[in-house]
C-alpha positions in Angstrom: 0.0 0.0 0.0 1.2 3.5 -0.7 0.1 6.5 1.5 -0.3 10.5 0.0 -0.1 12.8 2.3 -2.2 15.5 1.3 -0.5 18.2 -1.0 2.3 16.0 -2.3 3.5 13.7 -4.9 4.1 10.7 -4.2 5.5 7.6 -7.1 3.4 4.7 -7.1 5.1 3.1 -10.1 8.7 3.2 -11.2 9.8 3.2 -15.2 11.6 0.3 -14.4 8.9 -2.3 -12.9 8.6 -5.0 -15.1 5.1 -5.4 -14.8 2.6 -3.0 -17.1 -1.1 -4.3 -15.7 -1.9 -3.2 -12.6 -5.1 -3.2 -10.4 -5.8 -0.4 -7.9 -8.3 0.8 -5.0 -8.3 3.7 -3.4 -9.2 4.9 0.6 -8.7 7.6 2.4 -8.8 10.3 0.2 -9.0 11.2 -3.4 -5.7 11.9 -6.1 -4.7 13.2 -9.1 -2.9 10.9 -11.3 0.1 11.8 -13.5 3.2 10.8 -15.5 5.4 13.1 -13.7 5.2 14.7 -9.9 4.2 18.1 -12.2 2.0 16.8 -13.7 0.0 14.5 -11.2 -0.7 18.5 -9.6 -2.5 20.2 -12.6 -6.1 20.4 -12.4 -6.4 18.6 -15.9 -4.9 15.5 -14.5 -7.2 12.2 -14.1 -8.8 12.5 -10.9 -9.4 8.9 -8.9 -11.2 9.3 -5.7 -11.6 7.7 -2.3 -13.6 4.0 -3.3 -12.4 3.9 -6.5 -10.8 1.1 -7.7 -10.2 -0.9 -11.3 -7.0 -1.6 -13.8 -3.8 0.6 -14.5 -2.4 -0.3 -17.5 0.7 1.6 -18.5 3.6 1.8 -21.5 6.8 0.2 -21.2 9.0 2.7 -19.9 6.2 4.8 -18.0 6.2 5.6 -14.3 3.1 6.9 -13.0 2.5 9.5 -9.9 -0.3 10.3 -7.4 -0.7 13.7 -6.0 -3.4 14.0 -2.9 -5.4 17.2 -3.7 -7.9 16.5 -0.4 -11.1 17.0 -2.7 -13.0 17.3 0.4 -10.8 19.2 2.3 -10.6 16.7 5.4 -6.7 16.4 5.7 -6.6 12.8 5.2 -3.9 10.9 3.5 -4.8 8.6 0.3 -4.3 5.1 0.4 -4.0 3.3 -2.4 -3.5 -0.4 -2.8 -1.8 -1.3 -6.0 -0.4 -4.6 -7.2 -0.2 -6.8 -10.7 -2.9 -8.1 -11.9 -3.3 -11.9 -10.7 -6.3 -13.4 -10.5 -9.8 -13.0 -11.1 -12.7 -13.3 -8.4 -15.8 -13.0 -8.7 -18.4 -12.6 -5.6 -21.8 -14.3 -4.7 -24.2 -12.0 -3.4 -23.9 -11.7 0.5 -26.9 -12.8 2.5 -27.5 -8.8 3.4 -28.5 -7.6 0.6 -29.5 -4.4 2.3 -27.5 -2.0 4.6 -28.6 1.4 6.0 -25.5 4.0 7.0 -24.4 3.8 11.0 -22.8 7.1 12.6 -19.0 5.2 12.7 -16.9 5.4 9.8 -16.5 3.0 7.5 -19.8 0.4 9.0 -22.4 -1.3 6.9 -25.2 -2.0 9.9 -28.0 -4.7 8.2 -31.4 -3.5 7.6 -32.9 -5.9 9.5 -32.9 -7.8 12.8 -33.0 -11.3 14.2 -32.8 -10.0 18.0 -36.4 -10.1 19.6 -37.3 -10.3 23.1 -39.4 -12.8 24.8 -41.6 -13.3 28.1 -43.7 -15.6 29.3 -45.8 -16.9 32.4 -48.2 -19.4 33.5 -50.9 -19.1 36.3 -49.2 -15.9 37.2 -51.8 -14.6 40.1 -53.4 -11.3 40.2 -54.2 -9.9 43.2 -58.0 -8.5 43.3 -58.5 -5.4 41.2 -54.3 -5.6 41.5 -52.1 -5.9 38.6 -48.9 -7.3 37.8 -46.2 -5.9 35.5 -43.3 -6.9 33.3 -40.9 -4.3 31.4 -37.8 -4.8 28.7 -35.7 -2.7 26.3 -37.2 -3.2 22.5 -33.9 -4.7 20.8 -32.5 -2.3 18.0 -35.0 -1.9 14.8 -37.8 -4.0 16.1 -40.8 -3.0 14.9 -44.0 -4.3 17.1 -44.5 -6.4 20.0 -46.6 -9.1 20.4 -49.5 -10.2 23.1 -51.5 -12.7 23.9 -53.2 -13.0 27.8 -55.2 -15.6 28.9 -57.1 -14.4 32.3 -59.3 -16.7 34.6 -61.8 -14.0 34.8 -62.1 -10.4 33.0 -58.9 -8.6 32.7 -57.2 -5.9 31.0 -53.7 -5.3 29.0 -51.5 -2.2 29.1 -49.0 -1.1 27.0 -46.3 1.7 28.0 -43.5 3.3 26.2 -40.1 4.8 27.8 -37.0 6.6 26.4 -35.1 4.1 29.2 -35.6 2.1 32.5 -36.8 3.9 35.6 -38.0 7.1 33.0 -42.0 8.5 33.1 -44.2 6.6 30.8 -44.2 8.8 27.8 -47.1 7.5 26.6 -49.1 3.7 26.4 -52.2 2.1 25.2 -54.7 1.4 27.0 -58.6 0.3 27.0 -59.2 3.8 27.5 -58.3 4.1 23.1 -58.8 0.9 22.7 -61.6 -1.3 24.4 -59.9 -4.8 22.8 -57.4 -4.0 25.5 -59.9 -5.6 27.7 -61.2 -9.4 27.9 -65.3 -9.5 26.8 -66.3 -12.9 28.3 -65.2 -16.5 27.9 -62.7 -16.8 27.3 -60.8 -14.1 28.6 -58.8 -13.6 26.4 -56.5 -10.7 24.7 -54.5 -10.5 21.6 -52.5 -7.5 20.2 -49.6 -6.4 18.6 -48.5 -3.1 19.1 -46.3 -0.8 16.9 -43.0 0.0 19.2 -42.7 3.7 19.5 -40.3 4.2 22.0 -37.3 1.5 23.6 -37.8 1.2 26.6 -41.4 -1.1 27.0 -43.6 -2.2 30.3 -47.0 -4.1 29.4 -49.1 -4.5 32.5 -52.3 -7.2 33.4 -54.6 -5.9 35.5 -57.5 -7.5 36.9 -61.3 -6.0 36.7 -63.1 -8.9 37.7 -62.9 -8.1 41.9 -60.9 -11.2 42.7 -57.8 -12.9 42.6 -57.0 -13.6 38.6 -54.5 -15.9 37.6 -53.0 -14.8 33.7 -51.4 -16.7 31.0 -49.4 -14.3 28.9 -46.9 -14.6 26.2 -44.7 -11.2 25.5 -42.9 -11.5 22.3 -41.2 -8.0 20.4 -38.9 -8.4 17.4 
């Protein structure tokens, strides 16, 4: 690999190499490409910036010369990575086919997620117009959360949302918007799924029936 330091000349192939096929990539920082130090610095040169990368294929006798005109003024050196050509490969497809951009440098993140969060209980007991509460951060992208409540007698489900543990409720779902957040007879049963708003979730059974209620409940966010 060669480095450019930004505003100079640097030789990245002699007169004198054997070899006249060459393949190239580029980082760091885009160049100017010459035949001479002079003339890898004139605006007309060819320009070959930062992700480029292909074949150099040059005339017996020829050297050739980069000269790192920081195109976006960041002060980075260039780095290019040049060698004969060898070789040819050619790449499958990779599994992610789609990538969205991450705050680091340089990182691919994948557009999706296999990371979910699950909880579950069985005869959990609620005390008499009590309630009984379980809470979780959603894992990164998921979308919804899943639940399904089985009460012994009438019940309800609540759904809160958090920036983060221990925060206020910033806001939740309750029968109050919804009355299929409540059970309507045998069986007592609820099903939702819920679109995830915020990370940090708590869902809450609560019983309306006046005694003791025990819950099935299954929890699931992806």
């Amino acid at each position: 690999m060669v480095t450019v330091p930004v505003g100079e000349s640097v030789k990245l192939i002699d007169s004198s190499n054997p070899n006249r096929d060459f393949e190239f990539s580029i980082s760091g920082n885009g160049v100017r490409l010459g035949r001479s130090k002079a003339t890898a610095t004139e605006p007309a040169a060819k320009p070959a910036l930062a992700g480029d990368r292909g074949e150099l294929r040059l005339d017996p006798g020829e050297s050739i010369y980069a000269f790192n005109f920081d195109p976006k003024g960041n002060g980075r050196p260039a780095d290019i990575q040049i060698e004969k050509q060898g070789f040819v490969i050619s790449f499958q497809p990779r599994s992610v086919l789609a990538t969205v951009e991450t705050t680091a440098e340089d990182r691919e993140a994948p557009a999706a997620s296999d990371d979910f969060i699950f909880e579950g209980a069985i005869d959990r007991t609620i005390p008499a117009n009590g309630s009984v509460s379980i809470d979780f951060e959603a894992p990164d992208r998921a979308d919804d959360v899943g639940i399904l409540a089985e009460f012994d007698a009438a019940g309800e489900v609540e759904v809160g949302f958090a920036a983060s543990a221990g925060e206020p409720i910033i806001a939740s779902r309750t029968v109050t918007q919804d009355a299929t957040y409540a059970t309507t007879g045998s069986p007592d049963q609820i099903y939702k799924s819920v679109l995830i708003v915020a990370p940090h979730i708590t869902v809450t059974f609560s019983d309306t029936s006046g005694s003791n209620n025990d819950v099935n409940y299954s929890v699931y966010a992806r």
